[in-house]
One Martini backbone bead per residue (centre of mass of N, CA, C, O) as a GRO file, in nm:
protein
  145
    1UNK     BB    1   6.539  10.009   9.000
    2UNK     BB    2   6.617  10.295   9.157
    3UNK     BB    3   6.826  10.503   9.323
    4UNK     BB    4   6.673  10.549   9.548
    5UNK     BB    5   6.693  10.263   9.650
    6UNK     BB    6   6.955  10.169   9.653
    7UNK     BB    7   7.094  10.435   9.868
    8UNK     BB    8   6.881  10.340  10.083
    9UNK     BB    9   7.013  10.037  10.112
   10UNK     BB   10   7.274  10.159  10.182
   11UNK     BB   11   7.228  10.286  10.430
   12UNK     BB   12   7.074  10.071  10.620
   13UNK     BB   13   7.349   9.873  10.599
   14UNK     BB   14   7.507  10.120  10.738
   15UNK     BB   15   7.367  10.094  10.980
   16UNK     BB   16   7.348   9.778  11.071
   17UNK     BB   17   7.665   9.785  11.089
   18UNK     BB   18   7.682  10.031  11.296
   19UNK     BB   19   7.546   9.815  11.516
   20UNK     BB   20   7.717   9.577  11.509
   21UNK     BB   21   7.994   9.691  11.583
   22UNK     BB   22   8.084   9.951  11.691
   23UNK     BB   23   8.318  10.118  11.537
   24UNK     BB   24   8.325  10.386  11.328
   25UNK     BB   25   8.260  10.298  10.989
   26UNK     BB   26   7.972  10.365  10.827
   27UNK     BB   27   7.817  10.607  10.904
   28UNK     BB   28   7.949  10.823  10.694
   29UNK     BB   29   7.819  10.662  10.440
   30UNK     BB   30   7.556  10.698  10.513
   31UNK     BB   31   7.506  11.019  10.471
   32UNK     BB   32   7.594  11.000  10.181
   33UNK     BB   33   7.342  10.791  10.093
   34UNK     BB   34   7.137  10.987  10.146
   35UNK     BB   35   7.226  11.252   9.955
   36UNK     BB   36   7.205  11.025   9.724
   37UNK     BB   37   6.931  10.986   9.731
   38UNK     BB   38   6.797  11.278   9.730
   39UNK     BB   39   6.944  11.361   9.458
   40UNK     BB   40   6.779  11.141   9.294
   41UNK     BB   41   6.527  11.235   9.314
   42UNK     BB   42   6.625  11.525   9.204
   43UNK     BB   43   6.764  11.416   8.906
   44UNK     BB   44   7.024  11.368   8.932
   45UNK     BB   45   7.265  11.192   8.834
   46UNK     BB   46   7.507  10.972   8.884
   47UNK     BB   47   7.810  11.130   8.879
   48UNK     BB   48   7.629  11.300   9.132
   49UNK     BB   49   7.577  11.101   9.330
   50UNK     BB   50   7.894  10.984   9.343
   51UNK     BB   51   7.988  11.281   9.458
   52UNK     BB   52   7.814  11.281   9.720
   53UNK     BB   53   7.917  11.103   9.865
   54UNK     BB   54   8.223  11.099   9.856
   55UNK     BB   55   8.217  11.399   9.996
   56UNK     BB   56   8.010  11.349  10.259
   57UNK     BB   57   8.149  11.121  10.374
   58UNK     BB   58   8.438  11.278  10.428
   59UNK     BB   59   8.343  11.504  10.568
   60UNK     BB   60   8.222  11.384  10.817
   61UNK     BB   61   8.476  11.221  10.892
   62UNK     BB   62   8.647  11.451  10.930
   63UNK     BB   63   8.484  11.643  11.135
   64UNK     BB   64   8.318  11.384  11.311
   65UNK     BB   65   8.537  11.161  11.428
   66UNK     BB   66   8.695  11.317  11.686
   67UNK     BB   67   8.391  11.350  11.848
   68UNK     BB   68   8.315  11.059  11.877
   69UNK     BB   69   8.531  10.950  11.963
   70UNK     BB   70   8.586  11.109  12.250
   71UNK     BB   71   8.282  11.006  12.342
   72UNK     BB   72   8.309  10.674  12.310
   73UNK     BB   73   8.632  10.650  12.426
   74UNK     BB   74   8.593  10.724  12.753
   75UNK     BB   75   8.532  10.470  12.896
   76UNK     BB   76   8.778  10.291  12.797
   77UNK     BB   77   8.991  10.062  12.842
   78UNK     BB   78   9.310  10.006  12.918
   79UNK     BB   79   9.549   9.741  12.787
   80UNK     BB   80   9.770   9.645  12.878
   81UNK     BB   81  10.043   9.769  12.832
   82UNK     BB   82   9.936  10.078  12.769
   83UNK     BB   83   9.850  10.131  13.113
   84UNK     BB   84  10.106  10.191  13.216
   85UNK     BB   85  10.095  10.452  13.122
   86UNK     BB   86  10.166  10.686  13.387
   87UNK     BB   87  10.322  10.489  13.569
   88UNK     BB   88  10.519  10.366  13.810
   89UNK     BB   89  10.836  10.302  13.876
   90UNK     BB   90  11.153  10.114  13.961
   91UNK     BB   91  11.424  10.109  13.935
   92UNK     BB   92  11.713   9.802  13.889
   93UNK     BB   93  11.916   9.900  13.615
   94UNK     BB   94  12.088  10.095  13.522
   95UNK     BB   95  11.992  10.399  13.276
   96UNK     BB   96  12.161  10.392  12.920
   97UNK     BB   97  12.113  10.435  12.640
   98UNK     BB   98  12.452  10.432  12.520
   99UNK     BB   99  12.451  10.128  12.608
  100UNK     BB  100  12.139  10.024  12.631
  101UNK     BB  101  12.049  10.014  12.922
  102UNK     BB  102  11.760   9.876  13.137
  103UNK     BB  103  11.564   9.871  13.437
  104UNK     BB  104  11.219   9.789  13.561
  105UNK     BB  105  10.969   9.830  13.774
  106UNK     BB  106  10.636   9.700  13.744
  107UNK     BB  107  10.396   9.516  13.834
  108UNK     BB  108  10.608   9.293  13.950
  109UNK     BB  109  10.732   9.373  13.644
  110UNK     BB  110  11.002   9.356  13.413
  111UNK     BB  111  11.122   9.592  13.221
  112UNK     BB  112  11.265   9.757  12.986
  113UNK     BB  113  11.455  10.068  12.973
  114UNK     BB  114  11.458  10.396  12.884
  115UNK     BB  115  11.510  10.719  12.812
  116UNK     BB  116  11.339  11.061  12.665
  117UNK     BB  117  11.655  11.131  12.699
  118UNK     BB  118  11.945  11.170  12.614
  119UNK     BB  119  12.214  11.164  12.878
  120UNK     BB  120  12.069  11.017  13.071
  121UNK     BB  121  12.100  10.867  13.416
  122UNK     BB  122  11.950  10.600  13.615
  123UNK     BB  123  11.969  10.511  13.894
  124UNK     BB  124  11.916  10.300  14.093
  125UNK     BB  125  11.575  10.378  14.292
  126UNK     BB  126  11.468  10.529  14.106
  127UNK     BB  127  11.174  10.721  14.006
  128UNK     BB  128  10.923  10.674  13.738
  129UNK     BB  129  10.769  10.780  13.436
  130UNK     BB  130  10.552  10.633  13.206
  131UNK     BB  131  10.559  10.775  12.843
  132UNK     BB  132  10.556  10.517  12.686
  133UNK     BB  133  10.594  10.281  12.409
  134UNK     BB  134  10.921  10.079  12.237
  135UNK     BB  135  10.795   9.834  12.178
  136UNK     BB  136  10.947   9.651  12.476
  137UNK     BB  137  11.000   9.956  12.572
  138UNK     BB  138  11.024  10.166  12.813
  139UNK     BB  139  10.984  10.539  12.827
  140UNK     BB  140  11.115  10.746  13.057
  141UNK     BB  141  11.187  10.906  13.343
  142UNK     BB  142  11.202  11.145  13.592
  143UNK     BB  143  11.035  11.206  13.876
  144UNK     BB  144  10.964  11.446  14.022
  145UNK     BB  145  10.962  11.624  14.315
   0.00000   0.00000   0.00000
């Protein structure tokens, strides 16, 4: 078995592989495999074989893989606490970093809550938008009127 086969297989494995999970895992390895085909056919060694997959591959990576992440998952649905981000709250006990205390309520459910700015304290019925998530605790704002 030469290497153009070998590369070949490789690549294959690797689309199948990215066919089956659909999670932009494999896809930039196929492509380093196949120039490592290509080089393999026109008689390149074996350690640029191996050094064109591996270049190939992260070139891939980096270069296109924020753009692919960016487009496979705008339709991507927020899950659990996630979802949160960006929706409002409402004070229900003054937001103190300082002493460490704070509640809020979102979506019928009280959350421990913090301000994203030390030395702010949120007085009971303020409403807040949440901008973090830090551990268990909301990170908040006060809404701009």
């Amino acid at each position: 078995m030469n290497f153009v086969t070998v590369w070949l297989i490789v690549f294959v494995a690797c689309i199948v592989i990215e066919i089956i999970t659909m999670g932009l895992t494999t896809i930039w390895f196929a492509g380093g495999a196949l120039i490592a085909a290509v080089s393999a056919g026109l008689g390149a060694p074996l350690w640029l074989q191996i050094a064109l997959l591996v270049a190939v591959s992260l070139v891939l990576l980096y270069f296109t893989r924020p753009i692919a992440v960016k487009y496979f998952n705008k339709d991507r649905v927020k899950t659990n606490v996630e979802s949160l981000v960006g929706k409002q709250a409402i004070v229900i006990s003054e937001i103190d970093n300082l002493q460490g205390i704070g509640q809020v309520t979102v979506g019928g459910r009280e959350w421990s809550a913090r301000t994203t700015v030390d030395g702010i304290k949120l007085p009971v019925g303020s409403v807040v938008m949440i901008r973090a998530i830090s551990g268990v605790k909301l990170m908040v704002e006060e809404k701009p009127v």
